[in-house]
N, C-alpha and C positions, 0 to 999 in steps of 0.2 A: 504494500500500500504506500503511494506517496505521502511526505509529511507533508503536513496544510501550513502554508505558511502565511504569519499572521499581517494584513494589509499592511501595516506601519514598515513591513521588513522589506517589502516589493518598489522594484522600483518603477520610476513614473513611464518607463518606457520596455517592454522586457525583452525588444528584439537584441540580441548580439551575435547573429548568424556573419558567416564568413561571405555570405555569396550564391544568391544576389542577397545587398543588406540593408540596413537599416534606409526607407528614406522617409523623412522627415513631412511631417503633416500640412507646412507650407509648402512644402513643393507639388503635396495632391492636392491643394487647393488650387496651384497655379495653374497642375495640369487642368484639372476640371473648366477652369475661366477661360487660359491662354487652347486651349484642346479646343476648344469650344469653336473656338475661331481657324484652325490652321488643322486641325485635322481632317481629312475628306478632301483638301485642296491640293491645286498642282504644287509639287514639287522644284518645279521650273520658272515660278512666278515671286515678285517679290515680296510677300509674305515670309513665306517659308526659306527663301535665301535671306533672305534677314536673320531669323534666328539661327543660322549656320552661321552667320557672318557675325552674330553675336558668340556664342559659344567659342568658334575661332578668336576672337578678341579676348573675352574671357579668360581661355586656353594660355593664349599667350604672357597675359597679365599675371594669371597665377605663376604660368611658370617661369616670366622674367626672359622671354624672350630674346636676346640681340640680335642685333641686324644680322638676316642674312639665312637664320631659322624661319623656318616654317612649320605652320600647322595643317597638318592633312586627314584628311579623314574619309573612310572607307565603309562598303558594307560589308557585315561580318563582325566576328568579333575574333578574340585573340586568336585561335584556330585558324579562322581566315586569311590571320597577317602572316601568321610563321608560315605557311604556303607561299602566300604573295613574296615573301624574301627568301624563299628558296628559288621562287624565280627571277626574283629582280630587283634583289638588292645581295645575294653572295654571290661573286663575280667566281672563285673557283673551288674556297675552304672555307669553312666557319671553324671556329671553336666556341664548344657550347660547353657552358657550366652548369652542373646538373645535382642540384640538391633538394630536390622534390619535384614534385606531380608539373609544375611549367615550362622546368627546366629541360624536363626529360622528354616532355613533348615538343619541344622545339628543335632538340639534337635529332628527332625524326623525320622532324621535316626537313630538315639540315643535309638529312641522308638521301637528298633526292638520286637520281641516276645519273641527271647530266655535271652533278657538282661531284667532286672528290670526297672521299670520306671524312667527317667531318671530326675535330678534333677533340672527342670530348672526356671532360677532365668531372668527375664523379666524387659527391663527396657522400657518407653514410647519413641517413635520416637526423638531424637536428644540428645537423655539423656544415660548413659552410666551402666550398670548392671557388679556388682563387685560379686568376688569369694566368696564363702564362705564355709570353711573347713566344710563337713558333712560324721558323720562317715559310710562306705561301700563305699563312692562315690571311683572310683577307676583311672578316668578322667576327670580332668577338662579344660572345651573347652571354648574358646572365639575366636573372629576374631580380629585380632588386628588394623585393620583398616574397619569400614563397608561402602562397595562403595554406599547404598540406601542413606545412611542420612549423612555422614561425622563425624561420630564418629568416635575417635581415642581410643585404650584400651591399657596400658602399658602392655608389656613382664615380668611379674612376675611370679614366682615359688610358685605354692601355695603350702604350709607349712601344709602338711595334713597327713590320714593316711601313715606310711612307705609302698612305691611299688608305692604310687600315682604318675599319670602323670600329667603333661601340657603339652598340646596341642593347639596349635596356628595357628587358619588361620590366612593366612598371603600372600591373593589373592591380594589384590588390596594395599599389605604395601612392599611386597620385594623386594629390590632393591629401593626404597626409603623413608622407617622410619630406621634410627638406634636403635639398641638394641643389648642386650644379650643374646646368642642363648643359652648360661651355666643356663638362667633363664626359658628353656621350654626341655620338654623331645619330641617333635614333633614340627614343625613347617613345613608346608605345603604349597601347592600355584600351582595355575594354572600360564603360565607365563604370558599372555595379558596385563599386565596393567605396573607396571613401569619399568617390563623386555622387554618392548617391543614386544613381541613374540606374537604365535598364539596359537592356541587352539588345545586339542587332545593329550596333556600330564598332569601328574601333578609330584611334584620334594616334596623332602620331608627332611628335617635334624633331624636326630633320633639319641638320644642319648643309651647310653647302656643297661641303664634300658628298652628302650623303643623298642630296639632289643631281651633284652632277653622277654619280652611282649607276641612280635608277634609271638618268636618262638617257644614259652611257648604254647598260645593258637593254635600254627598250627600244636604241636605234641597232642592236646586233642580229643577229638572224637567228637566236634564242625564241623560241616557240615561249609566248606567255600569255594564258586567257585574259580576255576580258575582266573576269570579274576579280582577277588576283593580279592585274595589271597596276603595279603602285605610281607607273607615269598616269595612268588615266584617273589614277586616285590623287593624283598631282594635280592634274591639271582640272579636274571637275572642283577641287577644294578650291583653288583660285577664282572659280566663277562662282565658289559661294552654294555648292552645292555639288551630289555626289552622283556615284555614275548608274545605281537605280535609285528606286522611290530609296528615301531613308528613315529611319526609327523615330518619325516626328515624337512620339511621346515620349521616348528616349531624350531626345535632344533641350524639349522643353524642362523636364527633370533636371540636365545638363545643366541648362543656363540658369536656372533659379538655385543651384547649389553653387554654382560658381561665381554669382553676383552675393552669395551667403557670406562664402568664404573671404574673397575678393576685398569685402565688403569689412573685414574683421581685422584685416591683419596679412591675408593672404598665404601662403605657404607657411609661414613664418607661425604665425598664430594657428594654424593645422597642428604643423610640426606637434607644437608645445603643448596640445590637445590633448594628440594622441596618446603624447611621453605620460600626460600626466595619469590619464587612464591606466596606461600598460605597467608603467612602474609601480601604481598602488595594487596589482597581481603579482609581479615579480616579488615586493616586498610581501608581501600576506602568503604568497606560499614557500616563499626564504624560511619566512618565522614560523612555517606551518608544522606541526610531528608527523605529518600522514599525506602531505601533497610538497612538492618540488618542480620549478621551472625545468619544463625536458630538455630546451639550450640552454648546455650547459654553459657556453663560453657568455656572458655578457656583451661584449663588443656584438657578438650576434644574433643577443634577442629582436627580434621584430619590435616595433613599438603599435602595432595596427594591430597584429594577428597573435596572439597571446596562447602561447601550449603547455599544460599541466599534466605533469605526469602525480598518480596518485600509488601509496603503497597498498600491498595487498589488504590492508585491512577496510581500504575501502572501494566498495563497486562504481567507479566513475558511471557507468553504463545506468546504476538505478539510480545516481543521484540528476543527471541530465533529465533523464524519465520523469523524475519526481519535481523535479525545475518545470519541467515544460507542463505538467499536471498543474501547476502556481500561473502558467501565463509566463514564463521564462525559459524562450526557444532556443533551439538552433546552437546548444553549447557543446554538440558529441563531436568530439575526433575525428580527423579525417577519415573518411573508411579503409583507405589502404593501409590505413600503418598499424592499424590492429592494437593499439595500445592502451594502456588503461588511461583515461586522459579526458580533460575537457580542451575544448577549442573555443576561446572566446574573441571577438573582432572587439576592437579598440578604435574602429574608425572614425573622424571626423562629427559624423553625426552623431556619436554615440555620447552621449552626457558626462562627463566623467563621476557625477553622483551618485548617476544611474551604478555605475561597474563598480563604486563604497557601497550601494545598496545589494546589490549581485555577491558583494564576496560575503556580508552577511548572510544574505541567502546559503549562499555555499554551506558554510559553517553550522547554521540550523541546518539544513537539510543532513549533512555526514552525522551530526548530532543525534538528528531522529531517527535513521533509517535502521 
């Protein structure tokens, strides 16, 4: 039987799913008003290039753009882009760093037929796998946040051959990790997680190398569809719009989190959100007898994506059950990693009162079960 836990202990909000997550009650209000108006319309007309041309500006704002970056945006979501840069953006090798569920799906698509075998450097579940300059490698990819395990990877430029990229997923970190966007020639992201948005797009900041790249390879004799074609994702993003119908309700989600943000402080005030969240977990089960942070290294915990390992004496599995029995979702462990563990998102939206109120929870609930 779950414990009942008593109203005063619950917090005001009890989403803390990893994906898709938490989005905030203004932004379905704006859907509902601004949807009202722009859903059902062409795509092609200015309406709806306006809110792309907004969210693009946004984009840029949050992420501190300099001259010479761009913002691009495509249909699909993360899946869709690690195809689109298997064909047109790794010119011959990637190396791909692979320490959870994004990582590892990119080194596959890495592995196409017409590219080389890609160079991938693997690190064990909670543990973090670093770059390393090899000569032909002509991209190197990491996620900079992985949502399976709560690993965190720094935004660094790796210092390789001349022409090399970095490339940064940055699904489950945009909009709340800070960094240097001058330290990666891509950085990409589906928006669901600390943009609050939905699925059905993905946004990309490209810097100039990383434009002349894709334009380089889409004037080759490189077979590249359509819909994973990143020049026509170039060049549809400049006129303010993409290259089919795109995720309107997505997009307006987009912009009313990004004018949220923007609006507070921008990255900067995200960043220090999320820290504040993630750290009151890291501390509460530091000092815990029976739960322990699963990264073990510090420098590598996530600040968004939050992983608890518990010891045998207590069933993670029925304390999540009995969460979610309270109205407190979406806290069970990645399914692949099998372990005894909560999964809690620390994103952006999420209150950080709300996650003082959650570790209470926590605590009643192992108490009573």
């Amino acid at each position: 039987m779950p414990v009942v836990l008593s109203p005063e202990l619950l917090p005001a909000d009890g989403r803390f799913g990893c994906g898709p997550a938490k989005v905030r009650p203004e932004q379905l209000e704006a859907l509902a008003t601004r949807g009202a108006v722009l859903l059902g319309t062409s795509h092609r007309q200015a309406p709806v290039k306006d809110l792309v041309a907004s969210v693009r500006a946004g984009l840029a704002e949050l992420l501190r753009l300099p001259d010479g970056y761009e913002i691009v945006v495509g249909n699909g979501g993360a899946t869709a882009f690690w195809d689109a840069a298997a064909f047109g953006l790794i010119e011959r090798r990637s190396q791909n760093l692979v320490f959870g569920e994004f990582g590892g799906k990119f080194a596959k698509a890495a592995a196409a037929p017409w590219l080389e075998a890609p160079d991938v450097r693997e690190a064990p579940a909670g543990a973090r796998a670093v770059p390393v300059p090899v000569e032909g490698v002509d991209v190197y990819a990491w996620p900079q946040n992985e949502t399976s395990t709560g690993v965190a990877a720094p935004v660094e430029r790796v210092r390789a051959d001349a022409g090399a990229l970095t490339v940064i997923d940055a699904t489950s970190a945009a909009g709340g990790i800070d960094f240097s966007v001058t330290e990666c020639d891509v950085y990409y992201f589906a928006p669901q997680k600390n943009l609050g948005s939905d699925g059905g797009l993905w946004f990309a900041a490209v810097s100039p190398a990383a434009i002349e790249r894709i334009e380089r390879i889409a004037a080759s004799d490189r077979y590249i569809p359509a819909f994973l074609s990143l020049k026509d994702a170039l060049d549809n993003s400049r006129l303010q719009q993409t290259l089919n119908t795109p995720a309107i309700a997505t997009l307006i989600l987009l912009d009313e989190q990004l004018q949220w943000i923007n609006a507070r402080g921008g990255l900067q005030w995200a960043s220090a959100r999320t820290a504040e969240s993630s750290q009151a977990l890291y501390a509460w089960a530091e000092a815990s007898t029976s739960a322990m942070p699963f990264v073990t290294d510090r420098a590598d915990r996530s600040p968004v994506v939050v992983t608890i390992d518990f010891d045998a004496s207590v069933d993670a599995a029925a304390v999540a059950k009995s969460l979610r029995a309270n109205g407190i979702v979406d806290t069970e462990p990645y399914r692949k990693l099998g372990r005894n563990q909560l999964r809690i998102a620390t994103f952006t939206s999420i209150d950080p009162a709300d996650v003082q109120q959650l570790i209470r929870c926590i605590d009643a609930t192992v108490d009573g079960l």
